[in-house]
C-alpha positions as CSV (number, residue, x, y, z in Angstrom):
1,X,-5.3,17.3,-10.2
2,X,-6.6,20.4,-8.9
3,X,-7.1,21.6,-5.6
4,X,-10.3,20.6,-4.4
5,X,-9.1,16.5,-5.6
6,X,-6.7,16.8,-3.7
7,X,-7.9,17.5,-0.3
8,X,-10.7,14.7,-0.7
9,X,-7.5,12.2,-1.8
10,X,-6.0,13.2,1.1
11,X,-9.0,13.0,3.4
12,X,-9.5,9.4,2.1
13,X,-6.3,8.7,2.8
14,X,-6.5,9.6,6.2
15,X,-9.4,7.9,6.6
16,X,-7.9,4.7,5.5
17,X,-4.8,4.6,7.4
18,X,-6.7,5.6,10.3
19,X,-8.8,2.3,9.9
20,X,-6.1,-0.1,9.5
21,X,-4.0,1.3,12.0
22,X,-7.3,1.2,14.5
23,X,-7.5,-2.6,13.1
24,X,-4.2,-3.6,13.9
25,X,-2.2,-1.3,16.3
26,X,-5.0,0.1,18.4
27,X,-8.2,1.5,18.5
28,X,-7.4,4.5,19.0
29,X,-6.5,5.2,15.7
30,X,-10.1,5.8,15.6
31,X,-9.5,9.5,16.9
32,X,-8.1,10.4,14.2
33,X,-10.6,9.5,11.5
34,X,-13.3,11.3,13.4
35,X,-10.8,14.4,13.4
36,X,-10.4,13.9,9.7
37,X,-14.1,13.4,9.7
38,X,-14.9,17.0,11.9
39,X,-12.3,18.6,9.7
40,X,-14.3,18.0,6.6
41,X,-17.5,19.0,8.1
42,X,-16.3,22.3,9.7
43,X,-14.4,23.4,6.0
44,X,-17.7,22.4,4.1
45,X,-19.3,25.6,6.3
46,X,-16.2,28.1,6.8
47,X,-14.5,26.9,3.7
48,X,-10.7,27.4,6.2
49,X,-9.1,24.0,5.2
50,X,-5.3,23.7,6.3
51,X,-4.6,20.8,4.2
52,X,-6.2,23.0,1.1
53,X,-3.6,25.9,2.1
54,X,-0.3,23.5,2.3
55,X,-1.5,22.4,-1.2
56,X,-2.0,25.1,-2.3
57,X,1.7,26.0,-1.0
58,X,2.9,23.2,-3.1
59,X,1.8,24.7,-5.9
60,X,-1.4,22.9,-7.0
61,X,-3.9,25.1,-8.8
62,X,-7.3,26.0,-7.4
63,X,-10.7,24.3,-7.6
64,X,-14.0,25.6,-7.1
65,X,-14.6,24.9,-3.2
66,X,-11.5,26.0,-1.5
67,X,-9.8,29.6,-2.5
């Protein structure tokens, strides 16, 4: 899995939990997907993602979209 992979998984993820947790806990979970959801937009112009950079802390190799 490379870099790029990675911080879409984890975007879905996010995403995901956020929805259940909006569905069953409170709907305010819903903050957090349209964070997730601002996040992606604002990396797709600056290419500055901080999930990409703890990643790529971890050690997983580089894609093509974030360096």
């Amino acid at each position: 899995m490379n870099l790029d992979r990675a911080v879409l998984a984890f975007a879905g993820l996010v995403v995901l939990a956020s929805l259940v947790l909006a569905h069953f806990v409170s709907p305010y979970w819903l903050l957090l997907t349209a964070f997730a959801g601002l996040n992606l937009l604002q990396a797709s112009f600056t290419g500055f993602c901080p999930a990409a950079m703890l990643f790529k802390a971890l050690g997983i190799k580089s894609g093509n979209a974030f360096r």
